[in-house]
C-alpha positions as CSV (number, residue, x, y, z in Angstrom):
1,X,0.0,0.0,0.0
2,X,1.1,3.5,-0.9
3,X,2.6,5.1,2.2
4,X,1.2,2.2,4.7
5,X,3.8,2.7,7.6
6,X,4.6,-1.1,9.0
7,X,6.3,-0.6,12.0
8,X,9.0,-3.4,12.6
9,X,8.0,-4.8,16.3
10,X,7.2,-7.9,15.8
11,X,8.4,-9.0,19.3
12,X,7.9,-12.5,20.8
13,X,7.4,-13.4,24.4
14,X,8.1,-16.2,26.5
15,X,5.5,-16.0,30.1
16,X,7.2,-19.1,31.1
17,X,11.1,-19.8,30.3
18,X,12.4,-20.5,33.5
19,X,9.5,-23.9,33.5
20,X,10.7,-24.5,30.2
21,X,14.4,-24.5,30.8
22,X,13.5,-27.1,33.8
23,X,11.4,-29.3,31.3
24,X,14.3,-29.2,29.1
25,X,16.5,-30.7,32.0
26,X,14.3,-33.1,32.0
27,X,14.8,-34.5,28.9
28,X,12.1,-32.4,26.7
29,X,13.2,-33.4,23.4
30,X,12.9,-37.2,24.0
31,X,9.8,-37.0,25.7
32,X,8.2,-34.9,22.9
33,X,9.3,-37.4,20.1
34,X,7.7,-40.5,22.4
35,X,4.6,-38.6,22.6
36,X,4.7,-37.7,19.1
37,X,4.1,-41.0,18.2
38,X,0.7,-42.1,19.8
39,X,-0.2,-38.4,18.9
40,X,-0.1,-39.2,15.1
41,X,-2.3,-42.5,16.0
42,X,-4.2,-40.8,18.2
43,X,-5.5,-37.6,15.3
44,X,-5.9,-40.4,12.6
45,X,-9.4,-41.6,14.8
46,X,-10.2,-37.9,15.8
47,X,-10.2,-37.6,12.5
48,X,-13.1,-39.8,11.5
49,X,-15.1,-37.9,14.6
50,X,-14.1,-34.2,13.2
51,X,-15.8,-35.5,9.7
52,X,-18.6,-36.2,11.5
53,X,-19.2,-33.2,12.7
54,X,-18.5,-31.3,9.9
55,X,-22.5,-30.1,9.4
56,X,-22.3,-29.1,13.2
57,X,-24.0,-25.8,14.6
58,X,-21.6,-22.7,13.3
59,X,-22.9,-20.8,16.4
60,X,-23.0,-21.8,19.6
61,X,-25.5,-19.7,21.6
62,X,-24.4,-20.6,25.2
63,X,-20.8,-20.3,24.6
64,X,-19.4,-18.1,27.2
65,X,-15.7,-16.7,26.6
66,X,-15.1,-16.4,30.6
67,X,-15.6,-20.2,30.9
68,X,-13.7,-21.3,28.0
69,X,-10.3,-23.2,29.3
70,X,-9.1,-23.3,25.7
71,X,-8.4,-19.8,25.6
72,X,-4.7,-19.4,26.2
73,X,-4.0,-16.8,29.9
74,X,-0.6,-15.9,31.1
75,X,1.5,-17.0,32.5
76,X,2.0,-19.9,31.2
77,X,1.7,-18.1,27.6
78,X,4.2,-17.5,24.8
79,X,3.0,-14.1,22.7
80,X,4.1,-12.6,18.9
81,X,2.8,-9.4,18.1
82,X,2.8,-7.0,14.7
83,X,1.9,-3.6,14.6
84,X,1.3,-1.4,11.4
85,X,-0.7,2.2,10.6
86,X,-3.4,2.1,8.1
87,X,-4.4,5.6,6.3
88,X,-8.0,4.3,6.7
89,X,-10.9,5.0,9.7
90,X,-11.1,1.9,11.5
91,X,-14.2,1.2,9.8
92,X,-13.0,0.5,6.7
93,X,-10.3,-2.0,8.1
94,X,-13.4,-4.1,10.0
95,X,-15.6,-4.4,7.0
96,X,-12.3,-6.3,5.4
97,X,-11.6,-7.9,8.6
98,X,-14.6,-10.0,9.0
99,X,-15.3,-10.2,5.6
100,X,-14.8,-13.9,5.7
101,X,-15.6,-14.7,2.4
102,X,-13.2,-12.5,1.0
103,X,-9.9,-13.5,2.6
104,X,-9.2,-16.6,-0.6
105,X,-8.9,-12.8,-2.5
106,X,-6.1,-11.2,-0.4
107,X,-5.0,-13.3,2.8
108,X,-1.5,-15.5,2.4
109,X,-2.1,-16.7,5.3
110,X,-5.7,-18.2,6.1
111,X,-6.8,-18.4,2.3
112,X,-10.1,-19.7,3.2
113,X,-12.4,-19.0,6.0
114,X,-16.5,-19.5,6.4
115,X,-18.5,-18.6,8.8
116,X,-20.3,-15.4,11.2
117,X,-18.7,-12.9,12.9
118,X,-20.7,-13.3,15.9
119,X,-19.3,-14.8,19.3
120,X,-19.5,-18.1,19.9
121,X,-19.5,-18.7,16.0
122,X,-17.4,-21.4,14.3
123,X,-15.3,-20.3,11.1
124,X,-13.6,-23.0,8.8
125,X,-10.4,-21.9,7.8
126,X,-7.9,-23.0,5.4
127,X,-4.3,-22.0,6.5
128,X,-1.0,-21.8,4.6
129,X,2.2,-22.5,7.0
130,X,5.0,-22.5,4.8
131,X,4.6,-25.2,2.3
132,X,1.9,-26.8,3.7
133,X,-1.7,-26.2,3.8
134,X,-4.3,-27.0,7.1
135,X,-7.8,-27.3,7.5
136,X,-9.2,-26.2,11.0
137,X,-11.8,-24.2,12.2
138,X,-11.6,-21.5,15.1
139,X,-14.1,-20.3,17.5
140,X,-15.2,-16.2,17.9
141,X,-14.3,-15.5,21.6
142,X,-15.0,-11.9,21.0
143,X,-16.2,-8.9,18.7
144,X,-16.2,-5.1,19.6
145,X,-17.1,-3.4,16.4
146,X,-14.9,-1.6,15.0
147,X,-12.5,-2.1,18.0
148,X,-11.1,-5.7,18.3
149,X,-11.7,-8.9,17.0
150,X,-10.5,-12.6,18.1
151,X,-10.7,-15.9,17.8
152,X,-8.9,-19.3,19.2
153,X,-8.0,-22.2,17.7
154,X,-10.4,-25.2,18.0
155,X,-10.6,-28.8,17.0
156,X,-8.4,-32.3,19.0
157,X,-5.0,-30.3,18.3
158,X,-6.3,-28.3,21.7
159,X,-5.4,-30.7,23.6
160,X,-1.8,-29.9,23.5
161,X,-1.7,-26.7,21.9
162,X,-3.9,-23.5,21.1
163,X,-3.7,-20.2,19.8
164,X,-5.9,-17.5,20.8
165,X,-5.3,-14.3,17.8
166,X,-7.0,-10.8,18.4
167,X,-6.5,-7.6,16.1
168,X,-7.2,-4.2,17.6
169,X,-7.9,-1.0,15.7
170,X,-7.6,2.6,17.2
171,X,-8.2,5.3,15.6
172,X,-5.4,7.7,15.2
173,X,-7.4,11.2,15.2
174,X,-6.2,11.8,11.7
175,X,-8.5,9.2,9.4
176,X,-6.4,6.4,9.9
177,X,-6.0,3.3,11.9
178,X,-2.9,2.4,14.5
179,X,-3.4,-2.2,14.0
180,X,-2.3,-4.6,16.3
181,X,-2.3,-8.1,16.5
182,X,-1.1,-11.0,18.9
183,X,-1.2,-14.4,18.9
184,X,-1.2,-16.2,21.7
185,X,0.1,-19.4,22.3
186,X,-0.8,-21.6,25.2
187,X,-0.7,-25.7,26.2
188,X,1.4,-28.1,26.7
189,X,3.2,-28.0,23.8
190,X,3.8,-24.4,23.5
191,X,7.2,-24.4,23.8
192,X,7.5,-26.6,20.8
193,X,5.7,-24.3,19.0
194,X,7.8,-21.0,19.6
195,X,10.7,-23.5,18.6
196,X,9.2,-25.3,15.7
197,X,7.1,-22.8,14.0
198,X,7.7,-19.4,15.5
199,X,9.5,-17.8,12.8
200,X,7.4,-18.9,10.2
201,X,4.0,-17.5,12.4
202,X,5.9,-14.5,12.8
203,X,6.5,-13.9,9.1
204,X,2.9,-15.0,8.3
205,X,1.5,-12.4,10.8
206,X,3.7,-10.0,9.4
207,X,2.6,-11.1,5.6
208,X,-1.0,-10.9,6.6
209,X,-0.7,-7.6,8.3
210,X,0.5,-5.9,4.9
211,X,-1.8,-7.9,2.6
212,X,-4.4,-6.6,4.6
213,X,-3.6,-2.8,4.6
214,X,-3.9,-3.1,0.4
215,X,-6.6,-5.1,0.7
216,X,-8.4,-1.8,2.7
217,X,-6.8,0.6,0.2
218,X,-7.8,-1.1,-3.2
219,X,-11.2,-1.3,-1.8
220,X,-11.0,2.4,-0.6
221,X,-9.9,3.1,-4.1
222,X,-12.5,0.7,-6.0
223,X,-15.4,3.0,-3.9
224,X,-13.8,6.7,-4.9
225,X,-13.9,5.6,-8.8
226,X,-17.6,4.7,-8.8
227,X,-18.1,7.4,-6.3
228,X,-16.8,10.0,-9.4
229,X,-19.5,11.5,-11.3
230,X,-18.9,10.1,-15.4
């Protein structure tokens, strides 16, 4: 975009490295590769029951946020965050945000998603990281239009790890919009993840962030042109 500002801080932090350092004593590599192994039997049958419920409820009326465990809480958290300035009102970023639909049109990162913006709403997503493509969904765990959106992971891979990712928007006083995101990354395997995958989530965040703010400028640009009189 134009004269989008990105603002290099994407910073990662680590709630818990002292526990990790003392699993590592342990022996956290071996243990991880042990457990690897019924893991991989174990998703094969959660499998056939995620199938099963693929016509399940998108919405879940009595879902409440404050009692969901699977939303990652410090400490025991690792966090990446990416921040960037938008020269568009906050407005216009949320109408591409939750534009679900839409993202197979602009987003590198979560090509595919399906479903309400609503709490306690399920969206399908198809997400790219690095070479390989993955088909989950997540669950809304809150919306404050035009403010702040997230959602967390969802789906057996919970069980050992999940991510909760919220975007803010303020508005800068001048038209545009100061963005932020974090992902947060909670569970067992957390650590792992940071290890295994944080670079790559990191550049996908950052990726996103930018396709994003052209995403909100083409559109902004698409609406002045038929706004012209011919």
């Amino acid at each position: 975009m134009g004269d989008q500002r990105q603002r290099p801080r994407g910073s990662v932090r680590d709630h818990d490295a002292d526990a990790e350092r003392g699993t590592e004593a342990l022996g956290f590599g071996y243990v991880v590769g042990v457990r690897l192994t019924w893991i991989a039997a174990l998703f094969g049958l959660v499998a056939l029951f995620v199938l099963s419920c693929a016509h399940a409820s998108s919405h879940d009326p009595s879902y409440d946020p404050a009692r969901d465990r699977k939303i990652p809480r410090p400490p025991k958290v690792v966090e990446w965050t990416h921040e960037a300035h938008f020269n568009a009102p906050p407005e216009q970023v949320w109408a591409v945000l939750v534009d679900f639909e839409h993202y197979a049109d602009w987003n590198p990162w979560l090509v595919s998603a399906s479903g309400p913006a609503e709490v306690g709403a399920r969206v399908d997503i198809t997400v790219v990281l690095g070479d390989k493509r993955r088909e989950m969904w997540h669950r809304v765990v809150s919306v404050d239009e035009p403010h702040s959106f997230c959602w967390r992971d969802a789906g057996p891979t919970t069980s050992f790890a999940t991510g909760l990712r919220c975007r803010e928007l303020v508005d800068d006083g001048a038209g545009g919009t100061d963005f932020r995101v974090v992902l947060t990354v909670g569970g067992a395997f957390r650590s792992m993840v940071r290890k295994r995958y944080g670079p790559r989530l990191e550049a996908s965040m950052a990726a996103e962030t930018a396709a994003l703010g052209e995403e909100v400028a083409r559109r902004a640009a698409a609406n002045s042109s038929q706004a012209r009189p011919i």
